[in-house]
N, C-alpha and C positions, 0 to 999 in steps of 0.2 A: 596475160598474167605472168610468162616465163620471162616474156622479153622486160615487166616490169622491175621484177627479182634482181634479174641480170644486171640491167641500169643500176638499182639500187646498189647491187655489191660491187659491182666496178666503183660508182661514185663513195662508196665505201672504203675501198681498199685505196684509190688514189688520196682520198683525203689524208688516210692511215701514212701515208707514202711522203706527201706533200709537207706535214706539219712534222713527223718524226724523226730522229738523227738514225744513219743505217741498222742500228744494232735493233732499234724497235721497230722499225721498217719492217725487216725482215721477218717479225713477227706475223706476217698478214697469212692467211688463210693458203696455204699451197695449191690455189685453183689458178692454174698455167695462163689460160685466157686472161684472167684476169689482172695476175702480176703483170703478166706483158704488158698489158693494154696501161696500165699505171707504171709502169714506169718509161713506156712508149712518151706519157703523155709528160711525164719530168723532165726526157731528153729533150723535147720538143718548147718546154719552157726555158730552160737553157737553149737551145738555138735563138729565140726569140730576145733570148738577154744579149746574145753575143751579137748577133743584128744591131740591136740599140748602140751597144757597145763602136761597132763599125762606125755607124753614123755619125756618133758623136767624132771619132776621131778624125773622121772625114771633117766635122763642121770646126775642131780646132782651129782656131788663128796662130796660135803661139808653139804649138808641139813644134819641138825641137826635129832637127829630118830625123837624126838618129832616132829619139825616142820615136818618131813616127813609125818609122820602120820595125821598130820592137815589139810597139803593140800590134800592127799590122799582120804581122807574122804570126804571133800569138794566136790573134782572134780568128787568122786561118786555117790552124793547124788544130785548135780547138771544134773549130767548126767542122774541120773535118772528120775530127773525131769523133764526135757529138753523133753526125751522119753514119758511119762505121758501127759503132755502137747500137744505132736505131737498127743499125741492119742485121746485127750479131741476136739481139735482142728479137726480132721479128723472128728468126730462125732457130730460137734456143726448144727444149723438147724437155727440157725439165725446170723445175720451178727453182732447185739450188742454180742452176744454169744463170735465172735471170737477177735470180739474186746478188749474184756474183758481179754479174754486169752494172747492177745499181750501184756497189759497192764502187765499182770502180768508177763510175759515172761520175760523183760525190769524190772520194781521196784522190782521183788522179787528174780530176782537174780543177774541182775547186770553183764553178763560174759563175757562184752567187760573192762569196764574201772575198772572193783572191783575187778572181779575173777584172770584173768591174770596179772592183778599187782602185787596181792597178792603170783600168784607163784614166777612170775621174781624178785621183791624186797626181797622176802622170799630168794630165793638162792641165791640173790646176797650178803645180807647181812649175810649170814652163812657163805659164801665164805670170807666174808672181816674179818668175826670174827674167821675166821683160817685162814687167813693173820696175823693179828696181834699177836695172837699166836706165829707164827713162826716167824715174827719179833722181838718177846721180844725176846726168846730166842738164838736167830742172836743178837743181841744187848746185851745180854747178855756176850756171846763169847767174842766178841772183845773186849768190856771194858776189860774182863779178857787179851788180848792179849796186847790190848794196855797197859795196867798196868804192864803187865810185860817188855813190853818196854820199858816205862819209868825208871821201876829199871835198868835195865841196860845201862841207860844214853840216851835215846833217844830223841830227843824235841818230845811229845807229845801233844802239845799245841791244833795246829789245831784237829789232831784227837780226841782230848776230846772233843773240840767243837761240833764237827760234832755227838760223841754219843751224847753230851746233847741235840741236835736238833734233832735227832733221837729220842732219851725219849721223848721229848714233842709232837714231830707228832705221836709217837704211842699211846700217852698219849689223843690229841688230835680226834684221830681215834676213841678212843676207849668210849670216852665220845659222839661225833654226831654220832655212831650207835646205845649206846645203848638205849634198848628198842625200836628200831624202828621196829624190826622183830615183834614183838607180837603188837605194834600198828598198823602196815597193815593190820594184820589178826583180829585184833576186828575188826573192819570198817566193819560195817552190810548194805545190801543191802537197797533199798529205792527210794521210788521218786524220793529224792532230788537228783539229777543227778550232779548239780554242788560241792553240797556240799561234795558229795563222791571225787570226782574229784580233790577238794582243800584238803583233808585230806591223799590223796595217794600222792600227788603233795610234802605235809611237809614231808612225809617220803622218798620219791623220791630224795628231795634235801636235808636230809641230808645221807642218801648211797654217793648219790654225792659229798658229802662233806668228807664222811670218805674215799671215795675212795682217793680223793687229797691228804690229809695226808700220807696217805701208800703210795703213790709213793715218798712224798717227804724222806718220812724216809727210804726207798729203795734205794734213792739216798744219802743218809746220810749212808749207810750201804755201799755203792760201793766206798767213798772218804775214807773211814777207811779202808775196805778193802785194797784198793791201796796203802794208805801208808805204813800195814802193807806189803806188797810185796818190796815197797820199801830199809826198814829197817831190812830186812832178810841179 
């Protein structure tokens, strides 16, 4: 019956822990065991993020070496925090003690809504800026193709159109990414939990943005394409 109690309040207090921002966290019952063991089990979610985190960067095609090296370093230094912490935390003797430790667990590093954004956005946005790349130079092609069509009597009309809409969505792409890769990654940890939030959210929505572009000039790439098929 004691050892059922115990499970109960543990899985109690971690819940209280898991879904709460620190200031109501810290409200949880000042039984030592059981703090530790809750927020034992939060560091331990965070390691398991920053793992993920690793892998994916590993399985990048397009991270840039720099930016590689950025996050690399990061998710090492995190991690080894993360680890430090587990172990400050195992040996704390009073309950403001571990509190303290959550507190800092959360503002000083951030590794649900900073650290993981910062990978995902990071490689999305390497990814789009070797998109676009390979865009100009696809757009580059055709113009050349379709200009030779044209000397040879073709109506190029439409197809011109379609490159010069193409130029401006790559043109477009290439103006709402940049600099977004290197503002995700300043955005320093901190209290301000919302604040981090609205500054990953601006760089968020404009990936988003450059993403639209590139499919629209993608599909500005497949109506020149065709015509040229046509006009063979």
């Amino acid at each position: 019956m004691r050892l059922l109690r115990t499970t109960a309040a543990l899985g109690a207090a971690a819940a209280l822990l898991l879904v709460a921002p620190p200031s109501a966290a810290f409200a949880a019952p000042d039984d030592l065991p059981t703090l530790k063991a809750a927020v034992t089990a939060r560091i331990d979610l965070r390691l398991a993020a920053l793992s993920k985190d690793s892998a994916a960067i590993t399985a990048a095609k397009h991270l840039t070496d720099s930016d590689k090296s950025t996050l690399t370093s990061l998710i090492s230094a995190d991690t080894t925090a993360m680890n430090s912490l587990k172990t400050k935390v195992g040996g704390e003797t009073t309950a403001a003690g571990v509190k303290a430790d959550a507190t800092s667990m959360v503002d000083d590093y951030r590794i649900f809504i900073l650290v993981g954004p910062k990978v995902r956005l990071s490689i999305a946005g390497d990814a789009e800026q070797a998109a676009i790349t390979k865009l100009q130079t696809v757009h580059d092609k055709l113009a050349d193709l379709v200009a030779k069509a044209k000397a040879a009597g073709k109506d190029t009309t439409a197809a011109e159109q379609n490159l010069a809409d193409m130029a401006a969505s790559i043109t477009k792409a290439q103006g709402s990414l940049s600099g977004q890769v290197a503002a995700v990654q300043a955005i320093q940890p901190g209290p301000d939990g919302a604040g981090i939030r609205a500054k990953v959210a601006t760089v968020r929505a404009a990936i988003g943005t450059t993403r639209a572009s590139l499919k629209t000039a993608v599909a500005d790439a497949k109506k020149v394409t065709a015509f040229l098929k046509s006009v063979k």
